[in-house]
N, C-alpha and C positions, 0 to 999 in steps of 0.2 A: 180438622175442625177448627175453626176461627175461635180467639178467645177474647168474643165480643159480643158481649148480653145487653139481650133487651129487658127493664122488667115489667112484670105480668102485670096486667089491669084487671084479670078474671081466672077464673077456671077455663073459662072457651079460649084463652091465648095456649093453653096446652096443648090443646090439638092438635095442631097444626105440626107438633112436634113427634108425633106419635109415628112409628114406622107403618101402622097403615091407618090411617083417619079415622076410613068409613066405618070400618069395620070394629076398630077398639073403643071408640068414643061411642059408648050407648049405655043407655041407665040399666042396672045392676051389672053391671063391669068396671073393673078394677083401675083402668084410666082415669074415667071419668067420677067414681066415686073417693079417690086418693086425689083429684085435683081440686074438687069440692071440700073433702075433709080438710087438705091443706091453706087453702084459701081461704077455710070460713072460721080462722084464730086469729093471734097476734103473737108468731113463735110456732111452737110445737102444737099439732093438736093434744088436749089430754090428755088421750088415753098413751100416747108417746113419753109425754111427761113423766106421765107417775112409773111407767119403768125404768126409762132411764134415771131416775130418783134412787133407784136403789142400790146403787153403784155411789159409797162415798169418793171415789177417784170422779166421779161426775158434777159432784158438787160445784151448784151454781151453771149450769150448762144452760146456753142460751144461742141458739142460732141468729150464726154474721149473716151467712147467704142459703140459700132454697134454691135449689135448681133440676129443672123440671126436666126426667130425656134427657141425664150427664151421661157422656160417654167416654169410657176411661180405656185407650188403645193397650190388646195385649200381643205378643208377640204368636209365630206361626198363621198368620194369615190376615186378612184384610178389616175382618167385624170386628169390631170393640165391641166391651160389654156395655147395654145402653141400661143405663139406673132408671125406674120410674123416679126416683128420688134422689139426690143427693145434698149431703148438709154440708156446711162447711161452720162447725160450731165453737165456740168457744167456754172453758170451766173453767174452775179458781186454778187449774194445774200447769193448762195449756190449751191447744187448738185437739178439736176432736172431729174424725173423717167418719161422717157417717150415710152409710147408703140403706133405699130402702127402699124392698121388694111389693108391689101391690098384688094381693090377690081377693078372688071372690070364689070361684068355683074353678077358674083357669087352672092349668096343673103346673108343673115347675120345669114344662119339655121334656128333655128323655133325660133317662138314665144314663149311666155313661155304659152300660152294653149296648145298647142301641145306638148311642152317639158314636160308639168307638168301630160301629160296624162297618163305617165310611169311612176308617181313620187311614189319612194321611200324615207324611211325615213332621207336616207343620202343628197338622191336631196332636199327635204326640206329642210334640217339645212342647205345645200352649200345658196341656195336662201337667206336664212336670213343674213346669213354670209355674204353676198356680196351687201345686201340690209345696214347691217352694216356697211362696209366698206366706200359704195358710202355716208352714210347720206342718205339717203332716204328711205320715210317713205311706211311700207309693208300694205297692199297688191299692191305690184306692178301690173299694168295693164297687161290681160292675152296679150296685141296686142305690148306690147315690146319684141324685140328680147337679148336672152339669151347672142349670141355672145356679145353683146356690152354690158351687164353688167359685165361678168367674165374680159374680156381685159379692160375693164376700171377702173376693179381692180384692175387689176395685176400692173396697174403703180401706185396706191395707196400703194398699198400691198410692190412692191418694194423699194417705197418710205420711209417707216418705217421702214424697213428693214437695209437700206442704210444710213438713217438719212438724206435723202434730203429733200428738204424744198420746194417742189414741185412737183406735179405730171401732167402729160398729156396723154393723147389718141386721136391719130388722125388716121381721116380715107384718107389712100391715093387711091383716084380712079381715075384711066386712063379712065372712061366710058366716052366717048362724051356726054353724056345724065345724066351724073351723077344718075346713076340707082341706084335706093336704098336710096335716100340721104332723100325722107321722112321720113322711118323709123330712121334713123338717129336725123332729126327734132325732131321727137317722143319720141325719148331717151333723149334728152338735154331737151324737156321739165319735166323732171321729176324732174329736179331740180330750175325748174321755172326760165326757162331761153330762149333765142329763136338763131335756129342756123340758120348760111346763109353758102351757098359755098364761101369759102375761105375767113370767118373771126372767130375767137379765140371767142368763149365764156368762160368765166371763173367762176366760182362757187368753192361751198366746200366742203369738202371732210371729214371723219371719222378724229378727233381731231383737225377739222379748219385748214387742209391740202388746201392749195389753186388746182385745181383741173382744168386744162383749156381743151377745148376739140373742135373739128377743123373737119371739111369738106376738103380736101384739095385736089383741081385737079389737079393731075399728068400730066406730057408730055406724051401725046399721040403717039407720037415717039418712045416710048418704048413697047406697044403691036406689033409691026411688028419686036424686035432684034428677 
């Protein structure tokens, strides 16, 4: 991937970036209601704010760059993980990697017994490699979804990358019903920890990277732009 950005004039400059156009980019879906959410602040939207707020290691946090469909390459085969979201932020501490997952009613793909039922020798090493990454210990349970380990890397992965001294993954969902959000629960237990809608869990990460991770519900206003 080039590392040479254009920046956006709208929410429809998203698009175009989407792995399939027609199909993701439609009102009450999670594309196009996260690229309207994001487009129509100056910074964070607020409902992003006020959790990441609750992390005094966050103090003063305020996004350098926004980037729409970041894709952070992982090792065992050719697909990087592609971020609806990635931040590239800065707090009173240091630089902070944060990625972040759109959903509406979409689910989070498969599990990893179903991802693992194709598994090749490359998807094995990626699995371990990300079981690295997060700190956590393998055999990861077959009833976690794969989405939220690879993007919960990639803000690790950036992280070290970058030399920031923080990393995050949030899930932003516009769902009324906050659909999906156990499996969510399910993942933050793995690092022995417990998630609610709209409060920051924090834990650690590969090299005692502080590693915070967030349920976050979206303005529902933005499935009808």
């Amino acid at each position: 991937m080039a590392r040479i950005f254009i920046p956006s004039a709208g929410p429809g400059d998203w698009k175009a970036l989407l792995a399939d156009p027609e199909n993701q980019w439609a009102r009450g879906f999670s594309a196009r209601s996260l690229a309207n959410a994001w487009e129509g602040t100056d910074g964070f939207p607020p409902e992003i704010s006020a959790v990441l707020q609750q992390s005094p290691s966050l103090r003063g946090l305020n996004p350098l760059f926004i980037f729409p469909e970041w894709k952070v390459p992982l090792p065992g085969g050719s697909t990087a993980s592609q971020n609806d979201v990635w931040v590239l932020a800065k707090c009173d501490s240091g630089l902070v990697s944060i990625s972040v997952e759109g959903k509406v009613n979409e689910p989070f793909g498969e599990n990893l017994a179903k991802w693992k039922a194709t598994a090749s020798e490359g998807k094995l090493k990626r699995l371990t490699y990300l079981a690295e990454v997060l700190g956590v210990e393998e055999p990861i349970p077959d009833t976690i979804y794969y989405q939220l380990l690879h993007r919960t890397a990639s803000a690790v992965i950036e992280a070290e990358r970058l030399g920031a001294t923080q990393a995050a993954m949030l899930v932003h969902s516009f769902s009324s019903t906050n659909r999906w959000f156990e499996k969510f629960s399910a993942f933050v237990a793995l690092f022995n920890a417990t998630a609610a809608i709209g409060e920051l869990s924090s834990v650690t990460a590969r090299g005692g990277i502080p590693l915070h991770l967030a349920w976050v519900h979206g303005d529902e206003r933005f499935l009808d732009v």
